[in-house]
N, C-alpha and C positions, 0 to 999 in steps of 0.2 A: 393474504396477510392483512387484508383490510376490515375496519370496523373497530370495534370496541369490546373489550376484555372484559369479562363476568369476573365479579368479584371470588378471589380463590384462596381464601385465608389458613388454607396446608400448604401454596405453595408462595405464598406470600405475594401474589399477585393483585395488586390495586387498577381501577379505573382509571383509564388514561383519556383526556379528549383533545381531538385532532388529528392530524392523520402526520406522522413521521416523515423528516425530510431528509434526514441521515441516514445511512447505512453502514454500520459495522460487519463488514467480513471479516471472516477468521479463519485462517488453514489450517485444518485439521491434521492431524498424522497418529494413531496410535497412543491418544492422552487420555487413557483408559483411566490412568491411575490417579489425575486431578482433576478431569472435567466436571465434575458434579459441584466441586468447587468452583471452577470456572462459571460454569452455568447462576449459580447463585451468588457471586459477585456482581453478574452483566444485568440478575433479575434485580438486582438493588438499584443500580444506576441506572437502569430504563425506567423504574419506578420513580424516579428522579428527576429523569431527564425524558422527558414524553418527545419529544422531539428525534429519539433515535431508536430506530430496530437491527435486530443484528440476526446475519446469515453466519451459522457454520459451514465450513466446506469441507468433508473429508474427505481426505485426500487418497481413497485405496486403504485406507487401515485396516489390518489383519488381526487387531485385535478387538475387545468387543465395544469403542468407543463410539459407534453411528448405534448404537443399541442404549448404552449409555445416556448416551444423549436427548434422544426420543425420551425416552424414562423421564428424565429430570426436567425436560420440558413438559412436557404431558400437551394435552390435548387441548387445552383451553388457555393455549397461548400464543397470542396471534403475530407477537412482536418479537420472537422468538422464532428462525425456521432452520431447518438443516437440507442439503443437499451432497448426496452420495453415490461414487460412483464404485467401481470394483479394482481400477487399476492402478495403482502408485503411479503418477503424473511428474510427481514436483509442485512447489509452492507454488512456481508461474503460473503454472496450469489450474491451481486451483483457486488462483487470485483471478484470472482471467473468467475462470468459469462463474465465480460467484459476481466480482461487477459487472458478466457482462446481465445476470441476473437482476440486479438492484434497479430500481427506478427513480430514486431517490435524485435530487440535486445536488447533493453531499455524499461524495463518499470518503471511508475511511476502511482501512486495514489494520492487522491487532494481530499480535502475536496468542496462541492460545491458551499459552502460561500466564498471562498476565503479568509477566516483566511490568510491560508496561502501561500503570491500570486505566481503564476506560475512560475516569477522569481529568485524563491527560487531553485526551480529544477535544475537549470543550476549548482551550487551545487553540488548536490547529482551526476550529471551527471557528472561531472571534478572527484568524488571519485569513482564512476565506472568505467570510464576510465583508472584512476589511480591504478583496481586490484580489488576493494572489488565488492563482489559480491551482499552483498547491504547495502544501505544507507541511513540513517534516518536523519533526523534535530532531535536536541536536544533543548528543550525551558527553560533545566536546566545549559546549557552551561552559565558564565559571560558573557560572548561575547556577547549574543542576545539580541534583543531589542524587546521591547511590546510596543505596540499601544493599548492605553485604555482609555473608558471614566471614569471620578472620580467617578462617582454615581454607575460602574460596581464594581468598586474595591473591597468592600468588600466580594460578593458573588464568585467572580476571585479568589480572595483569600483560600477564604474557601476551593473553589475547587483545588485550586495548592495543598494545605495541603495537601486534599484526595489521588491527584494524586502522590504524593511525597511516601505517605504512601502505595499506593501500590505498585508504581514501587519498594519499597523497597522489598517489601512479596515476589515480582515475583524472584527478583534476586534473593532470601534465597530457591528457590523450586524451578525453571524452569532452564536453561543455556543459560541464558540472563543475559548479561554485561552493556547491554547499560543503559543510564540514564532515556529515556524518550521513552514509550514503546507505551503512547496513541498519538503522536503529530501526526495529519492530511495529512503527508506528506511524502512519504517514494517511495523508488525507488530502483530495484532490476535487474540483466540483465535477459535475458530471459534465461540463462541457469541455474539460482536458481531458478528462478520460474518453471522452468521442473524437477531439481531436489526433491521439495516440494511440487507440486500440488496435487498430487495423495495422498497425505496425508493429506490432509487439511480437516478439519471435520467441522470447525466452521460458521456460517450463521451471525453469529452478531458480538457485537463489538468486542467481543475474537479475531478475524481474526487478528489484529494485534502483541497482543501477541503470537498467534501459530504460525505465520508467522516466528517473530524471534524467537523464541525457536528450529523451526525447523529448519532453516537456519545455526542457531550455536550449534547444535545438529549437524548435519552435516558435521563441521568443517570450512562451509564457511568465508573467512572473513567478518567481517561488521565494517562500520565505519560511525562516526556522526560531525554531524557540527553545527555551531551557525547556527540563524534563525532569522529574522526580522519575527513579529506572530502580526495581529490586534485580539486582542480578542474582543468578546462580546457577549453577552450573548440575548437569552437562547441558550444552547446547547442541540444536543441529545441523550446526552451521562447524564446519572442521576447516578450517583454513589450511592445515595441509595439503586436505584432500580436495578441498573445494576451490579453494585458492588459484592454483594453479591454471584451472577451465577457467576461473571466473577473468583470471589475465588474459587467456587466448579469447575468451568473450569479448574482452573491451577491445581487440584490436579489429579483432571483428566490426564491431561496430561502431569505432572510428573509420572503419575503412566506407561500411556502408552512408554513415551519414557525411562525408566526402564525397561520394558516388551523387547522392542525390543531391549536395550541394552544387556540383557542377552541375548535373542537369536542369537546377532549377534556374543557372544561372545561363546557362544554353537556350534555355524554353523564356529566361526572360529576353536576352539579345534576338531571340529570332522574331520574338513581339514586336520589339522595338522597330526589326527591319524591314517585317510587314507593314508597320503605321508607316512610317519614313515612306515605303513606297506608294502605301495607298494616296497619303499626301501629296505626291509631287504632283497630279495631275490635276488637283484642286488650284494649285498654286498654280501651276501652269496658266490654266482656264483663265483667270486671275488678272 
C-alpha cells in the first residue's frame, strides 16, 4: 500500500505525497447494496486528507460485497485495500483482524454506512494529537447534530432510550466514564492499541465496550467530542437480541479486570517484600 498513486481521472483519483499515518478500518458485512457509494465518498476525503488510508474488512459476507469492492477500487489504488475471509466472525473479529493489519500511528474505525462521515475523524485526530490515547464521538453531547428522516424518529428514539439505558449500567460495573460507548466511530494511537490487544476477547458488538474499559482500566486517557451522526435505520446492532449477551459480557469483564487487579496488587506486595528483605542485610552490615 506504499508509494504514490497514478493519476486516474475515471476514478477520480489525484496524486497524493507522503506516506499516510492514519488508518481507517471498516467492517464489512453484506453492504452490497451502498458500498460503491461508500467507496467513493472515502475516495473524496482521502483525496483530501492525504494523511489517511483505509482498510475494509469483510467480515464472511455471503453476498457479493468483497467483489464489489475490488471493482470500485480498482487496481491502481494504493490507499484503498480490502481484506477477506470466508467465515462470519463478528465486528470484534474483524476489528481485531484489520488493526492488527494497520501500521499506522493512528488508528480509527467507521461504520460502513457511513452514519458517521469520515470527516468526523479529523476530530478524534486533533484529540490524539492533543495527548489522549483515545477518542470517541459522543452522540450524547448538546453540541451534536442528527440527520434524520421523520418517519425514522420514533423507532431512533426507542433505540437512543435503550442506548441511554445501558451506557448507564456499563458506567455503574465497568471503568468507563464516557457518555456514549456504542457510537460507530472511534479512534485510538497505535500505542493503546498495543497496549490492549492481547487482551481483547470479544468477536462481536462488545468490542467496543471492552475496548474502553480496557483502555481506562489502564489509566489511559480518553476524551470525546460532539459529532454530526445521519441516522437511519435498520441497524445491526438489535438490542434485544444483542442486549442481553452484551449485559452478561460486562459482568464478565468486571469480574476479569478484578481478577487481575488483585493480582497486580498481589505481585505488587510481594515486590515490595522482596526489596524489604533484600534490604535488611544492607542495613544490617551498616
Amino acid at each position: 500500500m506504499q508509494g504514490v498513486p497514478r493519476l486516474d481521472h475515471s476514478r477520480n483519483v489525484q496524486v497524493r505525497s507522503g506516506v499516510p499515518d492514519c488508518t481507517l478500518v471498516i467492517p464489512t458485512y453484506n453492504a452490497a447494496s451502498f458500498i460503491e457509494q461508500t467507496v467513493a465518498r472515502l475516495r473524496a476525503f482521502l483525496n483530501s486528507n492525504p494523511r489517511f488510508r483505509v482498510l475494509f474488512v469483510c467480515d464472511g459476507c455471503t453476498d457479493d460485497t468483497a467483489e464489489r469492492l475490488h471493482e470500485a477500487i480498482g487496481a491502481d489504488e494504493p490507499f484503498i485495500a480490502v481484506e477477506d475471509y470466508p467465515d462470519n466472525r463478528g465486528k470484534g473479529f474483524a476489528l481485531k483482524r484489520g488493526l492488527s493489519l494497520a501500521r499506522t500511528p493512528f488508528l480509527f474505525f467507521l461504520d460502513a454506512d457511513l452514519a458517521y462521515g469520515p470527516e468526523e475523524a479529523l476530530k478524534l485526530l486533533a484529540l490524539l494529537e492533543g495527548g489522549a490515547s483515545l477518542a470517541v464521538v459522543n452522540r450524547a453531547d448538546p453540541r451534536s447534530q442528527f440527520i434524520m428522516s421523520p418517519c425514522d424518529f420514533p423507532t431512533i428514539y426507542r433505540r437512543h432510550l435503550m442506548s441511554r439505558a445501558f451506557n448507564w449500567w456499563l458506567r455503574q460495573v465497568l471503568p468507563i466514564r464516557i457518555l456514549d460507548t456504542q457510537a460507530g466511530l472511534k479512534g485510538f494511537t497505535g500505542t493503546a492499541w498495543a497496549a490492549v490487544a492481547g487482551d481483547m476477547r470479544s468477536d462481536g458488538f462488545f468490542f467496543d465496550v471492552e475496548l474502553l474499559a480496557r483502555v481506562e482500566a489502564a489509566g489511559l486517557p480518553v476524551a470525546q467530542t460532539p459529532v454530526v451522526v445521519r441516522y437511519q435505520d435498520p441497524t445491526t446492532v438489535r438490542m434485544l437480541v444483542h442486549g442481553w449477551s452484551m449485559l452478561i459480557d460486562s459482568l464478565r469483564l468486571r469480574g476479569e479486570l478484578r481478577r487481575s487487579r488483585r493480582k497486580a496488587r498481589a505481585l505488587s506486595r510481594r515486590c515490595d517484600q522482596q526489596q524489604r528483605t533484600l534490604s535488611v542485610p544492607r542495613e544490617a552490615h551498616v
